[in-house]
N, CA, C and O atoms as CSV, one atom per row, in Angstrom:
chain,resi,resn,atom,element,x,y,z
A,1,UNK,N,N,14.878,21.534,-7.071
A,1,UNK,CA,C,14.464,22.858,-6.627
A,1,UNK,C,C,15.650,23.827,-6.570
A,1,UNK,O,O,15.442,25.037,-6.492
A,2,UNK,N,N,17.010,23.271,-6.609
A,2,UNK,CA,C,18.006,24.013,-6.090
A,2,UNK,C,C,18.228,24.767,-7.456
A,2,UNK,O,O,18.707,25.899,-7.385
A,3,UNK,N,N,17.941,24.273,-8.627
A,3,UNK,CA,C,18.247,25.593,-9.860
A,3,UNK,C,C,16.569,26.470,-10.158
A,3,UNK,O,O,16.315,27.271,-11.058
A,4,UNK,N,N,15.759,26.029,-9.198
A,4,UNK,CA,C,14.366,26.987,-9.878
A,4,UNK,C,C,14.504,28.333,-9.491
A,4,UNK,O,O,14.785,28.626,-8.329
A,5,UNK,N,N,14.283,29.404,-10.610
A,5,UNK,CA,C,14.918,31.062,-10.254
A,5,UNK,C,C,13.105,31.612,-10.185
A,5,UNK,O,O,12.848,32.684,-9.638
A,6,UNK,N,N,12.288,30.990,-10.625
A,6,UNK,CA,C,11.122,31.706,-10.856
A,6,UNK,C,C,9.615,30.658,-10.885
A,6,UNK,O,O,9.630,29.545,-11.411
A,7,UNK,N,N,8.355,31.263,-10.216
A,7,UNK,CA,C,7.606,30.129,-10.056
A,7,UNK,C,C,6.239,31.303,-10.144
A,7,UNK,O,O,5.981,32.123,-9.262
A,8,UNK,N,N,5.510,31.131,-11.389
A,8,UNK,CA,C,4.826,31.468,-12.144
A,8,UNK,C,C,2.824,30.531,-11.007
A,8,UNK,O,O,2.270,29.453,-11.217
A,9,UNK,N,N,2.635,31.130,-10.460
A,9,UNK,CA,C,1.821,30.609,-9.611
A,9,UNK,C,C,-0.129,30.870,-10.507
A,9,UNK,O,O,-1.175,30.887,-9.859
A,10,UNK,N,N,-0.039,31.004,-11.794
A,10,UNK,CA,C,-1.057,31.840,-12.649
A,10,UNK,C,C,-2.230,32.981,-11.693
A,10,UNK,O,O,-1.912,33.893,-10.930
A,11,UNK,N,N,-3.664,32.500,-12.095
A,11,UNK,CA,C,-4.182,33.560,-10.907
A,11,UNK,C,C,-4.796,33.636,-9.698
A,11,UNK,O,O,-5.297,34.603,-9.123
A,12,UNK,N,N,-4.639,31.897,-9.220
A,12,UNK,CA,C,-5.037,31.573,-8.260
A,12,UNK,C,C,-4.602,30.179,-7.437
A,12,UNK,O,O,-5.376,29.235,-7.276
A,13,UNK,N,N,-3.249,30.221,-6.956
A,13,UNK,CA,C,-2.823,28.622,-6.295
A,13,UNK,C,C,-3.834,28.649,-4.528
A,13,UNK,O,O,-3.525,29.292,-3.525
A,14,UNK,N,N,-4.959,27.775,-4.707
A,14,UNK,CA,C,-5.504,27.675,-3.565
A,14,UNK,C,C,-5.039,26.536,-2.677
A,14,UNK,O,O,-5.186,25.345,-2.950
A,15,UNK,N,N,-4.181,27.258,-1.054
A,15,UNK,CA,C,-3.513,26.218,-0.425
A,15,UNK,C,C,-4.451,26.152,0.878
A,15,UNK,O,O,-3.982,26.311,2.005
A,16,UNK,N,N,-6.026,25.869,0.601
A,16,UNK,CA,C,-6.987,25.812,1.740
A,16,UNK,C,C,-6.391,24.177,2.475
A,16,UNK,O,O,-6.366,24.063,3.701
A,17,UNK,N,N,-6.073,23.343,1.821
A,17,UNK,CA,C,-6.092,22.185,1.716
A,17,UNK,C,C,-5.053,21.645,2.034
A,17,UNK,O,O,-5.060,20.503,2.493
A,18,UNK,N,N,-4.081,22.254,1.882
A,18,UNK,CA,C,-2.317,21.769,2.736
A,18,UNK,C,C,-2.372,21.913,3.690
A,18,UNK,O,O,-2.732,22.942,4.262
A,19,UNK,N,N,-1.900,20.546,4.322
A,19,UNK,CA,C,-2.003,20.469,5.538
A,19,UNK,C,C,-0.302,20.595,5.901
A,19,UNK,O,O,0.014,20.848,7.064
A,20,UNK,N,N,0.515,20.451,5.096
A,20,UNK,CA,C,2.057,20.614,5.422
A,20,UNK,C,C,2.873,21.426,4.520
A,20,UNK,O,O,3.350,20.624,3.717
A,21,UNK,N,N,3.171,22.292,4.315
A,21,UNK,CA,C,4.368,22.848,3.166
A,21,UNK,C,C,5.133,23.166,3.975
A,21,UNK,O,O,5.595,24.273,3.699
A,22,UNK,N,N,5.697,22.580,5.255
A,22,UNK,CA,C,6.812,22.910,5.631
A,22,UNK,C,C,8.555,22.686,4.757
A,22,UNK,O,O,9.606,23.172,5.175
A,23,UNK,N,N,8.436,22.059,3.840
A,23,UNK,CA,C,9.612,21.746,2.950
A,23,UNK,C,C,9.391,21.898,1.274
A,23,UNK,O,O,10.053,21.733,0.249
A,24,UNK,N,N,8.301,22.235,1.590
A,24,UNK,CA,C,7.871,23.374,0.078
A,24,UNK,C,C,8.519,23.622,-0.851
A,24,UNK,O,O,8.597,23.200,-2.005
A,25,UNK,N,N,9.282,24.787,0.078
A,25,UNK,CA,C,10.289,25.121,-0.768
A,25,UNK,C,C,11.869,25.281,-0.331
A,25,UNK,O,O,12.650,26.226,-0.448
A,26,UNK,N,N,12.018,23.896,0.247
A,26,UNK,CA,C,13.350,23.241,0.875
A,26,UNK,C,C,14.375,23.830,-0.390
A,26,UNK,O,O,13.964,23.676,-1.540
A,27,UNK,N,N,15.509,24.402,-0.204
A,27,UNK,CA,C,16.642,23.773,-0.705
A,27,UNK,C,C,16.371,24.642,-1.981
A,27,UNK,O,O,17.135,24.466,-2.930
A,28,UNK,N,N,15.225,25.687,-2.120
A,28,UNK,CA,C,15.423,26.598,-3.272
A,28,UNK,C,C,15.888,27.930,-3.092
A,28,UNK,O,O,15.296,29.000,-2.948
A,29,UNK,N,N,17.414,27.523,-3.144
A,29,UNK,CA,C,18.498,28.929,-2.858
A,29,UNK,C,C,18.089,29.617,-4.329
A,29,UNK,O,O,18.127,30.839,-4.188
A,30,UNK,N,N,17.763,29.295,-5.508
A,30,UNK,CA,C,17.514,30.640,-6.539
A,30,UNK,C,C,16.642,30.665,-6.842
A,30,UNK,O,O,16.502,31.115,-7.979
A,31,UNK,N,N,15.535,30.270,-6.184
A,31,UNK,CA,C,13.925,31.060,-6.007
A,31,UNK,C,C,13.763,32.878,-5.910
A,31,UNK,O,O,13.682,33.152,-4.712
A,32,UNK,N,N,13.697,34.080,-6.711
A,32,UNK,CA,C,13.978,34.756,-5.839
A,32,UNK,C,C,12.351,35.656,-6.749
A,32,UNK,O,O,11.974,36.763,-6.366
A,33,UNK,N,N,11.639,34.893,-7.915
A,33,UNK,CA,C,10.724,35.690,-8.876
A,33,UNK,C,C,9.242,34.768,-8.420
A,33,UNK,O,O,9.363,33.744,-9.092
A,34,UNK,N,N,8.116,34.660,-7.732
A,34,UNK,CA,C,6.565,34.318,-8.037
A,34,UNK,C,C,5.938,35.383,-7.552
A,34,UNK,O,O,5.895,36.287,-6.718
A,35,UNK,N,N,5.210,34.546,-8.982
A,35,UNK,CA,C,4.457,35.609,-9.213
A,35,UNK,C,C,2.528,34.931,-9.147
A,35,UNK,O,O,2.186,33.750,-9.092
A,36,UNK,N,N,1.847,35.858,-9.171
A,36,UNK,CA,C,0.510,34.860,-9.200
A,36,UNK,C,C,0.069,35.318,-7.696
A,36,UNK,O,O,0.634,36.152,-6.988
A,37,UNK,N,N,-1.397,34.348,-7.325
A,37,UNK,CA,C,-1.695,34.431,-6.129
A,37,UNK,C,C,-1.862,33.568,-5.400
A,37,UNK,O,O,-2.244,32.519,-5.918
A,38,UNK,N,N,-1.709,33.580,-4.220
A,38,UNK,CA,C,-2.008,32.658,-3.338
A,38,UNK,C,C,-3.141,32.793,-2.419
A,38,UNK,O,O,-3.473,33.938,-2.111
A,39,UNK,N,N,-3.769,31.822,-1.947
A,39,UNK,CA,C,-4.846,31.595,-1.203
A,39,UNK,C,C,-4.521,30.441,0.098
A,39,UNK,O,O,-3.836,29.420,0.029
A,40,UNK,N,N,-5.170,30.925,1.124
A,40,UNK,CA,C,-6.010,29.775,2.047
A,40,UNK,C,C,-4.331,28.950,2.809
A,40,UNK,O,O,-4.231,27.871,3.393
A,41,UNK,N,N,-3.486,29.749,2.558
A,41,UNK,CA,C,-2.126,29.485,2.855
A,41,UNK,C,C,-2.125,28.940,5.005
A,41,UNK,O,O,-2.022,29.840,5.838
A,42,UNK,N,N,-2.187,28.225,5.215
A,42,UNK,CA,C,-1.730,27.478,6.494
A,42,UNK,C,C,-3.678,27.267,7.361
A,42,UNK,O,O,-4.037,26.974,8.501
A,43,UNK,N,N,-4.192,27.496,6.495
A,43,UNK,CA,C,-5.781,27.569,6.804
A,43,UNK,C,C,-6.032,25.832,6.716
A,43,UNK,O,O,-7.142,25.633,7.211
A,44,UNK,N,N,-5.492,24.680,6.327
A,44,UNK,CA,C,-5.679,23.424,6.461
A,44,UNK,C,C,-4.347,22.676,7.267
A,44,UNK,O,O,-3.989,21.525,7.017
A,45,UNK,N,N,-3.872,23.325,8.004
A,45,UNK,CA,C,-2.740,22.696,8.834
A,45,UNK,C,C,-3.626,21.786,10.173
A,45,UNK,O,O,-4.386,22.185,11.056
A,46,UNK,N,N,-3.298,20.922,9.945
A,46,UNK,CA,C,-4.275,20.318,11.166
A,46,UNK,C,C,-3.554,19.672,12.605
A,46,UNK,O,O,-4.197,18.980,13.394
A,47,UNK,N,N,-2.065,20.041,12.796
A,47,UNK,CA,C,-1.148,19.549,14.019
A,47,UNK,C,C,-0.645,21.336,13.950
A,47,UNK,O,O,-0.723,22.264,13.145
A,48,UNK,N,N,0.030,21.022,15.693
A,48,UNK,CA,C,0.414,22.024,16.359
A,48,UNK,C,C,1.809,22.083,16.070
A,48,UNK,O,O,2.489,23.002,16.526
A,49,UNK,N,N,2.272,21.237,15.393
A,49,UNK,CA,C,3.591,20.617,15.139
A,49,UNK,C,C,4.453,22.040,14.662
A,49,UNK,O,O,4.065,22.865,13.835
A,50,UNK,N,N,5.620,22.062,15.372
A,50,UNK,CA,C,6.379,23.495,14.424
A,50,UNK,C,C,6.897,22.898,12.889
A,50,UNK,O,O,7.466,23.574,12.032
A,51,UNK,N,N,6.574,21.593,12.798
A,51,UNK,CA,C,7.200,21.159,11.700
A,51,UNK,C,C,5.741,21.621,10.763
A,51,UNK,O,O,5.982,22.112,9.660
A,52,UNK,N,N,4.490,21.501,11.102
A,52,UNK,CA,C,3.476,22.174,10.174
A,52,UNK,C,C,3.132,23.038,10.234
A,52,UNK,O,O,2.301,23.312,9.368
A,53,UNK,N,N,3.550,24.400,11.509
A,53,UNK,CA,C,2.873,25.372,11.701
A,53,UNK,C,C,3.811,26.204,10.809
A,53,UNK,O,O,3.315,27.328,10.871
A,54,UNK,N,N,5.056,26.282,9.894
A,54,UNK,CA,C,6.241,27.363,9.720
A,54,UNK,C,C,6.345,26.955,8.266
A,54,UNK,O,O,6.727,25.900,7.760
A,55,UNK,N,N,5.909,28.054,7.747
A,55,UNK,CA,C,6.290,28.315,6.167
A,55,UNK,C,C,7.675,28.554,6.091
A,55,UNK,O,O,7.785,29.717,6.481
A,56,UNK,N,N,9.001,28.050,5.765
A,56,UNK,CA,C,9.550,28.149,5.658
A,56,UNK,C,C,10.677,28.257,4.364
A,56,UNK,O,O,11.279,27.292,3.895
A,57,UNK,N,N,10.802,29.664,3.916
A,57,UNK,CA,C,11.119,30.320,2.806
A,57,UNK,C,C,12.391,30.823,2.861
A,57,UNK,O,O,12.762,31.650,2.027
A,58,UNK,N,N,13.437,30.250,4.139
A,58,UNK,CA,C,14.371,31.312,4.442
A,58,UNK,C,C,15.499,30.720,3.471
A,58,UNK,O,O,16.451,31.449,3.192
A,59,UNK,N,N,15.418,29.230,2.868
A,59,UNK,CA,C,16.437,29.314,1.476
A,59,UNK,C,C,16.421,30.225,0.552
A,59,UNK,O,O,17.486,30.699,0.158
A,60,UNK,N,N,15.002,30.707,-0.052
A,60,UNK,CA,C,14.906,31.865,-1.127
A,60,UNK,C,C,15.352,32.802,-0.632
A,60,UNK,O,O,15.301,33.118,0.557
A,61,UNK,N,N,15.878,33.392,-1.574
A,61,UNK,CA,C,16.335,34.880,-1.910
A,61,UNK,C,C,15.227,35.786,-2.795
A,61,UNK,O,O,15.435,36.508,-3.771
A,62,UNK,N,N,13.915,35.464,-2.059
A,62,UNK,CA,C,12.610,36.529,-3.029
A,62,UNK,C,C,13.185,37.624,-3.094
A,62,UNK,O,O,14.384,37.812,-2.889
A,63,UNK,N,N,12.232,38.574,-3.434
A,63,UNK,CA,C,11.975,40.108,-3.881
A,63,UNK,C,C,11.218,40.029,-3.224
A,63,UNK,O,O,10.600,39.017,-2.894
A,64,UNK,N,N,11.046,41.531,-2.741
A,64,UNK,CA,C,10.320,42.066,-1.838
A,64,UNK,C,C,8.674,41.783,-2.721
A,64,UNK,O,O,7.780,41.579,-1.900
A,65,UNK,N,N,8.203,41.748,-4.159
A,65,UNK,CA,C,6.902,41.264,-4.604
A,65,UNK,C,C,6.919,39.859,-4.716
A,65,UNK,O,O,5.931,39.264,-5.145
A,66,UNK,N,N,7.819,39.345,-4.415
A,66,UNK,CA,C,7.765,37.792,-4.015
A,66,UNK,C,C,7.124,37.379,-2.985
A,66,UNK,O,O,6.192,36.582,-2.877
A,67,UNK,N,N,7.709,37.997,-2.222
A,67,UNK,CA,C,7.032,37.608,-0.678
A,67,UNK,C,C,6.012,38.308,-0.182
A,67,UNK,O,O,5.714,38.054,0.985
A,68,UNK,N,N,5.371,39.150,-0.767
A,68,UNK,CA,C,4.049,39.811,-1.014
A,68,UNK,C,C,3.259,39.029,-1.522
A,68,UNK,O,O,2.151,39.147,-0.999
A,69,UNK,N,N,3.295,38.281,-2.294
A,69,UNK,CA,C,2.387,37.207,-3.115
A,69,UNK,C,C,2.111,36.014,-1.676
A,69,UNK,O,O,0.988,35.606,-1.377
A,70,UNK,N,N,3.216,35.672,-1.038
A,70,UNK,CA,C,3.051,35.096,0.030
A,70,UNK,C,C,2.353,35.478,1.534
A,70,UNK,O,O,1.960,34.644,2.350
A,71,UNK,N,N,2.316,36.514,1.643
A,71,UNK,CA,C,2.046,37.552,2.786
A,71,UNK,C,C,0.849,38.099,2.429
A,71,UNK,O,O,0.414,38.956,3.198
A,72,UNK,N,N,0.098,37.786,1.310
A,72,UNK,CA,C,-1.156,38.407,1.179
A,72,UNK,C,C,-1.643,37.094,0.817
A,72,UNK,O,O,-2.853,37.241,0.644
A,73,UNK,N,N,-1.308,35.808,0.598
A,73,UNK,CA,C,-1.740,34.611,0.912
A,73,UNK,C,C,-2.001,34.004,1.869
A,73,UNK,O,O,-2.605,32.974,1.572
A,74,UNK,N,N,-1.829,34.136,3.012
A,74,UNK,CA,C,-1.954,33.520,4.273
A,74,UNK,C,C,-3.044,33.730,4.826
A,74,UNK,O,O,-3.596,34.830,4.856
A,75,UNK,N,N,-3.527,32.571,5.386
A,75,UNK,CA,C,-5.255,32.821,5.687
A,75,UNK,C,C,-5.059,33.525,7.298
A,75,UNK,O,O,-4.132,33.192,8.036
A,76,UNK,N,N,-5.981,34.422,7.630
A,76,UNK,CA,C,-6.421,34.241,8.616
A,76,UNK,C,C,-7.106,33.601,9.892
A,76,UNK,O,O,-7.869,32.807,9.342
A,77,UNK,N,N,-7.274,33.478,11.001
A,77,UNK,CA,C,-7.807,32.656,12.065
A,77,UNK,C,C,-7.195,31.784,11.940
A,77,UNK,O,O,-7.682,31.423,13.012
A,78,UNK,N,N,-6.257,30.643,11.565
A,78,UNK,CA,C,-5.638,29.471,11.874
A,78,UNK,C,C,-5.873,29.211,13.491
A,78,UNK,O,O,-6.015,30.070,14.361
A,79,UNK,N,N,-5.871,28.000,13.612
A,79,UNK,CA,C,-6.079,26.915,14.725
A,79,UNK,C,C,-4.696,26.986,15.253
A,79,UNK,O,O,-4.564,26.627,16.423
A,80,UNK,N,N,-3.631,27.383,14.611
A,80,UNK,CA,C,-2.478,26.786,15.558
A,80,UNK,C,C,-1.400,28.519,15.142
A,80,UNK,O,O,-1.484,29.348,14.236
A,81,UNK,N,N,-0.861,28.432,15.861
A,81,UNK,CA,C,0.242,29.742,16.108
A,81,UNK,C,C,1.347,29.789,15.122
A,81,UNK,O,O,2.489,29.426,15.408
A,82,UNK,N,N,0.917,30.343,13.687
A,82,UNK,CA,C,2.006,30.306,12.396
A,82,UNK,C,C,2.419,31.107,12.169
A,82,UNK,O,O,1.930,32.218,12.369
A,83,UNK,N,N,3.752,30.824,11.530
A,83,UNK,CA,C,4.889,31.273,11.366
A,83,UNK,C,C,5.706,31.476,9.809
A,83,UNK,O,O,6.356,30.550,9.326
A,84,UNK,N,N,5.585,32.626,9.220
A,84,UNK,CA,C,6.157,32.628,8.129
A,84,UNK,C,C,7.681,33.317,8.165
A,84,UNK,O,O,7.867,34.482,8.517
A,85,UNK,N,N,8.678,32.454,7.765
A,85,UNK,CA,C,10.172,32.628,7.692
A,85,UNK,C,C,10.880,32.814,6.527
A,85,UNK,O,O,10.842,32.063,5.552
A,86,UNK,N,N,11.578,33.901,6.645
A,86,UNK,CA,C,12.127,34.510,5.303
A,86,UNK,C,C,13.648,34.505,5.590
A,86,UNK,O,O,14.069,34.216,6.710
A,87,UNK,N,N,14.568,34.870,4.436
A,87,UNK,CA,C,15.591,34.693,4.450
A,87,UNK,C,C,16.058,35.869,4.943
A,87,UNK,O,O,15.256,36.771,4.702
A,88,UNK,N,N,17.270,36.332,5.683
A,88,UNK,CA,C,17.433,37.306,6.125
A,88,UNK,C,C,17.120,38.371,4.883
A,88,UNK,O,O,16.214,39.204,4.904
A,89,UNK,N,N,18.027,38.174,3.842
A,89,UNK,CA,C,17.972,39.510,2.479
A,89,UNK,C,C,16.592,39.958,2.359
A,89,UNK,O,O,16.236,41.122,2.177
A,90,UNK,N,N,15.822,38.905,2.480
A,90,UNK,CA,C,14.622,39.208,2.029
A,90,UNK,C,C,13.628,39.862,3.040
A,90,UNK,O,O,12.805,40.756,2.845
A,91,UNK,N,N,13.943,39.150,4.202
A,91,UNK,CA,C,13.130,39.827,5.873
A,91,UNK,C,C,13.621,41.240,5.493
A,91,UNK,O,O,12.769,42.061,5.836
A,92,UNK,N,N,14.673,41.808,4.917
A,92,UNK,CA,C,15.540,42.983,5.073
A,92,UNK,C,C,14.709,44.136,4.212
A,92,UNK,O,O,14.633,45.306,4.586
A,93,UNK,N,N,14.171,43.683,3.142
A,93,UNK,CA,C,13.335,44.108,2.044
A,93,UNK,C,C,11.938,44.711,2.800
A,93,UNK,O,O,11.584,45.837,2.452
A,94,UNK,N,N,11.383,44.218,3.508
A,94,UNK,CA,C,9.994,43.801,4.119
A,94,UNK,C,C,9.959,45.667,4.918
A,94,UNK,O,O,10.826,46.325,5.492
A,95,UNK,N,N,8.392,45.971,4.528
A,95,UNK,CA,C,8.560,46.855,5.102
A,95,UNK,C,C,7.402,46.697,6.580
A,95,UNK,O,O,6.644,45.741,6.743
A,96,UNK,N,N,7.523,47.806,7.456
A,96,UNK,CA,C,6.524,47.272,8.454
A,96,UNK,C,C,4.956,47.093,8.223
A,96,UNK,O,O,4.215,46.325,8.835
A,97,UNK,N,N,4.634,47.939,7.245
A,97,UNK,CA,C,3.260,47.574,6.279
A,97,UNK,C,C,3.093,46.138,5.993
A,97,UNK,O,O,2.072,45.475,6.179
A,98,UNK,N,N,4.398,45.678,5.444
A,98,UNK,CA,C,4.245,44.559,4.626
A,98,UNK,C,C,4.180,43.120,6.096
A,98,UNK,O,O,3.529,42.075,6.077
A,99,UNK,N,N,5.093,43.637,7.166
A,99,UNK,CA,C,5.113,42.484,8.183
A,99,UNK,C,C,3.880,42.365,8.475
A,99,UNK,O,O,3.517,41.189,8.509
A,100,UNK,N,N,2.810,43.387,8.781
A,100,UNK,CA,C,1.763,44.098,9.376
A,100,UNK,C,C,0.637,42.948,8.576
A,100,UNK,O,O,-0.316,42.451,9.175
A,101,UNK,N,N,0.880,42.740,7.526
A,101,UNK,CA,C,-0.497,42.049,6.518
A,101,UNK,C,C,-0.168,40.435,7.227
A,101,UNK,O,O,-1.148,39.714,7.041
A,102,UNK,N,N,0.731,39.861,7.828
A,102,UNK,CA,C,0.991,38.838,8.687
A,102,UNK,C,C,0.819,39.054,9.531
A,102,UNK,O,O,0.039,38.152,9.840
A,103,UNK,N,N,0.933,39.679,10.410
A,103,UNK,CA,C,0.491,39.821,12.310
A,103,UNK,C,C,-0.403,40.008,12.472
A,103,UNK,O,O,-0.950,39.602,13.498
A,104,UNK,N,N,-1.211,40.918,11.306
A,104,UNK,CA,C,-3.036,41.060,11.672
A,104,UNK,C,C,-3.902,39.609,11.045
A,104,UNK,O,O,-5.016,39.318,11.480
A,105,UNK,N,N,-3.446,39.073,10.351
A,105,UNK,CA,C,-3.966,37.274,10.006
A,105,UNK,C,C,-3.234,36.635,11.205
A,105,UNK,O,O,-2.982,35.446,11.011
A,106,UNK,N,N,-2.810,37.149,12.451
A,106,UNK,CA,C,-2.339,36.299,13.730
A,106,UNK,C,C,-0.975,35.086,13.387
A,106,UNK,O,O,-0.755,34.015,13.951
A,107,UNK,N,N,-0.203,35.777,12.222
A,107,UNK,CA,C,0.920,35.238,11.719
A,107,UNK,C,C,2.389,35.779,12.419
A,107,UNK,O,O,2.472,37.006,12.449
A,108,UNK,N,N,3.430,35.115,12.921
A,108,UNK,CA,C,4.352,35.369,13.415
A,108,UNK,C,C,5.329,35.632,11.901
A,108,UNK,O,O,5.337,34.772,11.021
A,109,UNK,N,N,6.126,36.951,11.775
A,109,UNK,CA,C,7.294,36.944,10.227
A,109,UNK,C,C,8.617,36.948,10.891
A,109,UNK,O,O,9.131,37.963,11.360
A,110,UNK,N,N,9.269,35.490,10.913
A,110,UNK,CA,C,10.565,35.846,11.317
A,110,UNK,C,C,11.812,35.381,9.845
A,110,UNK,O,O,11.788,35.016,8.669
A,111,UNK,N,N,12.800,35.727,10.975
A,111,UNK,CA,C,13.986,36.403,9.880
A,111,UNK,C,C,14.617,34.669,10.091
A,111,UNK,O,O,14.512,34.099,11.177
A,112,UNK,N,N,15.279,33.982,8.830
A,112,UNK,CA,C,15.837,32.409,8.740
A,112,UNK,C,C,17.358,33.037,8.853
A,112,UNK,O,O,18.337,32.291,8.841
């Protein structure tokens, strides 16, 4: 993962069904291009665990339409109190619109 620069997601990666991507995307410092959509993102987490409740993205270095693809993926109503984490550069990018499409799906956006 540590040389992937770009992750081509086509027009629909449905993550109703993950119950863990907490290490997802471990250890991908040149992640910084996906593209595609996401779905149903932390909507099958089934522990309270911070180890399953936290998307954790703060190795990448996205683009601000990187993490839009992610932030308009995340399901709403979840069972447990989630957390999507970005890398500082990239939290830096984020505008309050964009935090806003996470806090109203009852998503916490913090800075890694």
């Amino acid at each position: 993962c540590s040389s992937l620069t770009s992750l081509k997601l086509g027009d629909k990666w449905d993550m109703t069904k993950v119950t863990d991507f907490s290490y997802m995307f471990r250890n991908c410092a040149s992640l910084t291009d996906v593209t595609g959509t996401v779905t149903g993102l932390g909507a099958g987490v089934t522990s309270s665990s911070s180890t399953y409740t936290t998307l954790d993205l703060s190795s990448c270095p996205l683009t601000r339409e990187s993490a839009l693809v992610f932030l308009n993926g995340l399901a709403s109503g979840c069972k447990y109190d989630m957390t999507i984490t970005f890398s500082s550069t990239t939290y830096a990018l984020l505008t309050d619109e964009d935090i806003k499409i996470a806090t109203d799906k009852g998503w916490t956006v913090a800075k890694g």
